[in-house]
C-alpha positions as CSV (number, residue, x, y, z in Angstrom):
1,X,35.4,93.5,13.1
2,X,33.2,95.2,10.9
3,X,33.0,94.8,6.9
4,X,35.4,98.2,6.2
5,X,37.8,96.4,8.4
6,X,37.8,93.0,5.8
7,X,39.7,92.6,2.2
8,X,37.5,92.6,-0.4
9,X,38.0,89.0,-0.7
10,X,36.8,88.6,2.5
11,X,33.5,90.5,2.6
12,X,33.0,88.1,-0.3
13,X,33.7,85.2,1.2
14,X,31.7,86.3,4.3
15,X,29.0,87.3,2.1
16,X,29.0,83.8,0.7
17,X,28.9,82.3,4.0
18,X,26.1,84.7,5.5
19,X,23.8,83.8,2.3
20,X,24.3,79.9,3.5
21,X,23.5,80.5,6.8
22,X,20.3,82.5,6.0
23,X,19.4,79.7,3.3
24,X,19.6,82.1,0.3
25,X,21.9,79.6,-0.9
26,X,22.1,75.8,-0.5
27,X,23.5,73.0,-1.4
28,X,24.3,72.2,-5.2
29,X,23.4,75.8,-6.0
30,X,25.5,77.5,-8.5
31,X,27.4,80.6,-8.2
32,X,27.6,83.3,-10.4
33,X,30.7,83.0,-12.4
34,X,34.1,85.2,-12.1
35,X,33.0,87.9,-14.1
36,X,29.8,88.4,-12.7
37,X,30.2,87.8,-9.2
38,X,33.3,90.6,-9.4
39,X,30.4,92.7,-11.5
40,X,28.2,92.6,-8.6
41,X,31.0,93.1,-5.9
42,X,32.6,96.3,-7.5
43,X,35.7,94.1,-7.8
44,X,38.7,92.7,-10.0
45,X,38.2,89.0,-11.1
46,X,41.4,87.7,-9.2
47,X,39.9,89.0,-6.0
48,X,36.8,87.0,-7.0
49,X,39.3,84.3,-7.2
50,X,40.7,84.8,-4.2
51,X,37.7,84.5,-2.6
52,X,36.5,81.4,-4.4
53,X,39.6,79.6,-3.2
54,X,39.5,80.8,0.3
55,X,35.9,79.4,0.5
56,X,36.9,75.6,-1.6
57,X,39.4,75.8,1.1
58,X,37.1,76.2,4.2
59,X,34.7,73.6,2.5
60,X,31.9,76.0,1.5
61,X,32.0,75.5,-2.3
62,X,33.3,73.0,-4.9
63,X,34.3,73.9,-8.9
64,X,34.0,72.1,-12.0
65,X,36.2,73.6,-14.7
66,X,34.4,75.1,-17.2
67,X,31.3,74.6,-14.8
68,X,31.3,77.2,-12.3
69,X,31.8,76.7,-8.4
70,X,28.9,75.5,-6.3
71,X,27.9,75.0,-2.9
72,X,28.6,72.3,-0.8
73,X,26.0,69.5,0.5
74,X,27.9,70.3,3.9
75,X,28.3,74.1,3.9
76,X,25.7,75.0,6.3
77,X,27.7,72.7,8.3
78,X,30.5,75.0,7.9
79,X,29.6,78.4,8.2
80,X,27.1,77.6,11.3
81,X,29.7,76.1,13.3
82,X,33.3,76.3,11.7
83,X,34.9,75.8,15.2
84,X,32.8,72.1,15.4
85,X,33.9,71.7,11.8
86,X,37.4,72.1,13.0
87,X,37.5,69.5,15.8
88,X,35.7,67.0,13.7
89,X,38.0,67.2,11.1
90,X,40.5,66.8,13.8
91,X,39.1,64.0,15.5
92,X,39.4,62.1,12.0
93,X,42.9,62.7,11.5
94,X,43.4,61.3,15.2
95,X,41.2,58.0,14.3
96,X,43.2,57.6,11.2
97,X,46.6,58.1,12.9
98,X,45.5,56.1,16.3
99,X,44.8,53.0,13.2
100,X,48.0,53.5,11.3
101,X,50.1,53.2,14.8
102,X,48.0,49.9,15.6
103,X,49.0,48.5,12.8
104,X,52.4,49.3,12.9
105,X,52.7,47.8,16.2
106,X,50.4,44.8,15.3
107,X,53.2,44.4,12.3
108,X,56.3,45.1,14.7
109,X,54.8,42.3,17.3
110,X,54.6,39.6,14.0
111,X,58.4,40.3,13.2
112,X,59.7,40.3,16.7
C-alpha cells in the first residue's frame, strides 16, 4: 500500500509511527499541536484529530488537556512490532481472566 493509497489521517499516523521507529521522536517528546501539525500536513484540524486518536488508541502517544499529546515511553515498542504488541496484550487479558475463573471456583468449592 503506498501513501496515495492511505487517508490523510493515516499518512499522519504512519508518519508518526515511522519518525519513532527512526528515533526522530522518543519517548516524552512533544508533538506539535492541532493547528500546527495540520499546518505542516496540508490538512484540516479534525483530521489532525483523527489521527491523534487513532495513534492514543494504538498506544503511540498520550495527551494532557491543554498540554499537547506526547509520545509514549513504550511506542517504539509499538510501531516496531505491533503484531508482538498485540499478543502481549492478549496474553494479559488471558492471565487476568485464567485468575478471575480461579477464584471463582476457589469461592464455589468454599460454598459447596
Amino acid at each position: 500500500m503506498t501513501a496515495e493509497d492511505l487517508q490523510p489521517y493515516q499518512r499522519i499516523t504512519q508518519d508518526v509511527k515511522d519518525q519513532v521507529r527512526l528515533g526522530r521522536l522518543q519517548g516524552n517528546d512533544k508533538l506539535p499541536s492541532t493547528r500546527e501539525l495540520a499546518d505542516h500536513y496540508g490538512v484540516a484540524p479534525g483530521t489532525v484529530q483523527r489521527a491523534l486518536a487513532e495513534l492514543r488508541t494504538e498506544g503511540v502517544i498520550y495527551s494532557h488537556q491543554g498540554r499537547g499529546s506526547f509520545i509514549r515511553e513504550s511506542a517504539i515498542d509499538v510501531v516496531a512490532d505491533p503484531t508482538a504488541q498485540a499478543i502481549k496484550h492478549l496474553e494479559e487479558q488471558v492471565a487476568d481472566l485464567t485468575a478471575r475463573l480461579e477464584r471463582l471456583e476457589a469461592s464455589s468449592d468454599q460454598k459447596g
